[in-house]
C-alpha positions in Angstrom: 43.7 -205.5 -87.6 46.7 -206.9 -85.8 50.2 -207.5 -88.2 49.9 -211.1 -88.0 46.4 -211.3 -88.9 47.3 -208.4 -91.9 50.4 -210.7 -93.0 48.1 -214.2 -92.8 45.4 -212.2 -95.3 48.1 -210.8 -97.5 50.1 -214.0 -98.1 46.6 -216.0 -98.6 45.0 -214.1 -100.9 48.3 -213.7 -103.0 47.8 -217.4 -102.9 51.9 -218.2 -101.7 53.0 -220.9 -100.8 54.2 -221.4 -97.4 56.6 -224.3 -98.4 58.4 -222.2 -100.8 61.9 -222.6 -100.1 64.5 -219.9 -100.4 68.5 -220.5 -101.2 70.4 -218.2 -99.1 73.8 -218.4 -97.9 75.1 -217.9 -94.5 78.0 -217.6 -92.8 77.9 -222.2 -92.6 76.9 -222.4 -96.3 73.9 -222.5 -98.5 70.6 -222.6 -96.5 67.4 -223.9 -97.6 64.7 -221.1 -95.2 60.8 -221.8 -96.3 58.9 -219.2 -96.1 57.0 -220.3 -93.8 59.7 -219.7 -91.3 60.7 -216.4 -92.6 56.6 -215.2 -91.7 57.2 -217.1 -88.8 60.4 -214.7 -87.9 58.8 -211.5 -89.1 55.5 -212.0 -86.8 58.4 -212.3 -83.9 60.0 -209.1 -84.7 60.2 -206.0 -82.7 57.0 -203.7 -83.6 58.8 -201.0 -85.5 60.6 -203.5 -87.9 56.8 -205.0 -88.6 55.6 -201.8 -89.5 58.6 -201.0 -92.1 58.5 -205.0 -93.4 54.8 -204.1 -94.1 55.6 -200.5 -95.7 57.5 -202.7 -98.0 55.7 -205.4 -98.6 52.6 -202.6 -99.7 55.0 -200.7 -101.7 56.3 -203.8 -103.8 52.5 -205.0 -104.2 51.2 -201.3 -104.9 53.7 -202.0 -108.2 52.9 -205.4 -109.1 56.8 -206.7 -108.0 56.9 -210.2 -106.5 56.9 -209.8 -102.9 59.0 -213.4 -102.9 61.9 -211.3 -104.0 61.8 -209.2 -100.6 60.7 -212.5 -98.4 64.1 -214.1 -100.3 65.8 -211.1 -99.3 64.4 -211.2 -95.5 65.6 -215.2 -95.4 69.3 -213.9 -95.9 69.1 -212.6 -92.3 67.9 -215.9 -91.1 70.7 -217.8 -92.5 73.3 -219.5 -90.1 
């Protein structure tokens, strides 16, 4: 299974919501990223940062955290 098709399955079944909108500042202000565009971003990545975003992302849900947390954190890079 490809990452995009893994990450498609994972954030379906969890059931989130891809117009959840994250807060973040940047270096302009306060940003408003949905998450959407943060999947968006992390399907674009470079193969090696997929594979430790995933290691995450299995880690946090292996312990029942919310995963929204990490996605919030991911947004932060986004931010302009």
């Amino acid at each position: 299974m490809t990452f995009t098709k893994w990450l498609d399955t994972f954030t379906t079944e969890k059931g989130l919501d891809l117009e959840q909108v994250f807060t973040v500042a940047g270096p302009s202000g306060e940003n408003h990223i949905p998450l959407g565009c943060v999947l968006d971003a992390i399907k674009q990545a470079p193969a090696h940062e997929q594979v430790a975003i995933k290691s995450k992302i299995v880690q946090i849900d292996f312990r029942n955290g919310d995963v929204c947390h990490f996605f919030k954190h991911l947004a932060g890079a986004l931010a302009l």
